[in-house]
N, C-alpha and C positions, 0 to 999 in steps of 0.2 A: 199141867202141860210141861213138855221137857222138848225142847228146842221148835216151838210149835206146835207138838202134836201131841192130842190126849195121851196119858199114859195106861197102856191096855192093862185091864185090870181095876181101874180106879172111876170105871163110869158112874156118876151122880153121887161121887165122893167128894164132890166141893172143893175146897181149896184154888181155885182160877182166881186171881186177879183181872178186877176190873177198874183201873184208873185214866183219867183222863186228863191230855197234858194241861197245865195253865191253872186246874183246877184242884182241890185241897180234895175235891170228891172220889174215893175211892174204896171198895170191898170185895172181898173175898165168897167166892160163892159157896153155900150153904150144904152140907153132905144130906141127902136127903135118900141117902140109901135105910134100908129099914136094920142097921145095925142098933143096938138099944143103948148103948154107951156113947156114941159120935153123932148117929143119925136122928132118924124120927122113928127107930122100930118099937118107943115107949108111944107112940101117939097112938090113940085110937081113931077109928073113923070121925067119929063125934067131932075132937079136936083140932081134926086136920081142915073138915068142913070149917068150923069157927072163926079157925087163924084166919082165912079167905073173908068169910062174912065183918067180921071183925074191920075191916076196912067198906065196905057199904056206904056207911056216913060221907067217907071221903069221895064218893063217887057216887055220890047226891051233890054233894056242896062243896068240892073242892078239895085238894090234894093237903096234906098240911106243909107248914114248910120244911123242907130238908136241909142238913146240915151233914159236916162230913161224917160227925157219929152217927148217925141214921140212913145215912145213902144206903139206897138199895136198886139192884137193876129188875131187881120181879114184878113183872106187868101189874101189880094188886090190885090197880083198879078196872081194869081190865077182868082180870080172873074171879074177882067178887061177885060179876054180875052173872056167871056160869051157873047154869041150873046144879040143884043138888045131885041128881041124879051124874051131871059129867063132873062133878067134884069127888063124888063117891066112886067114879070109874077110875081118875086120876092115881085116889088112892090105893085102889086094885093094884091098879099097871104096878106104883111103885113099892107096894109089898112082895111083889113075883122079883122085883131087883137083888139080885145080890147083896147082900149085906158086906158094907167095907169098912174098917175102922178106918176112921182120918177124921182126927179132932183137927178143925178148921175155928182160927181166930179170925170173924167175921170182918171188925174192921182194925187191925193188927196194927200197933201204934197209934192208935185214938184210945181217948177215952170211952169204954161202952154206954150207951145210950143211955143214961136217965132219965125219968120225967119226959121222955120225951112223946110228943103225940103220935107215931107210929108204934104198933101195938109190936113187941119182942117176940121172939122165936118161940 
């Protein structure tokens, strides 16, 4: 973003901050253009599906706790319960994206997550 407005050119190339006042919570959004060096263009469909399923448990039995090295604003409990079939379309749409390089530090002055119960990128 550059004085509010996305920057043309850099669509689903991450880098937004998302923080909120009062709060330690804060992250940078994820480039998810199908670039192979920045984005997800090394993911396969398989993977992409995963990452999604991969949160399931939390949305049977509850979310885990978040902290600010794990804040994230991606609905995942939400989007875990998508049939495979629109997880697989998702994937579609964002291989037709333009590929953008823009290496984005997720949560830029934290420590990266360790150990922690939300599954990594």
């Amino acid at each position: 973003m550059e004085r509010g407005q996305p920057v043309p050119g850099k669509e689903f190339a991450g880098g937004r901050l998302f923080a909120f006042a009062g709060s330690p919570l804060r992250v940078y959004t994820a480039n998810i253009t199908p670039d192979n060096d920045t984005g997800i263009g090394v993911w396969t469909e398989e993977r992409f599906v995963q990452k999604f399923r991969s949160y399931k448990p939390y949305a049977e039995s509850g979310p885990p706790e978040v902290g600010p090295e794990s804040f994230t604003l991606m609905p995942w409990l939400a989007f875990c319960k998508l049939t495979d079939e629109d997880l697989s379309a998702m994937y579609a749409y964002l291989r037709t994206v333009r590929p953008v390089s823009n290496a984005v530090e997720k949560w830029k002055g934290l420590e990266p997550p360790t150990g922690s119960a939300v599954p990594s990128r």
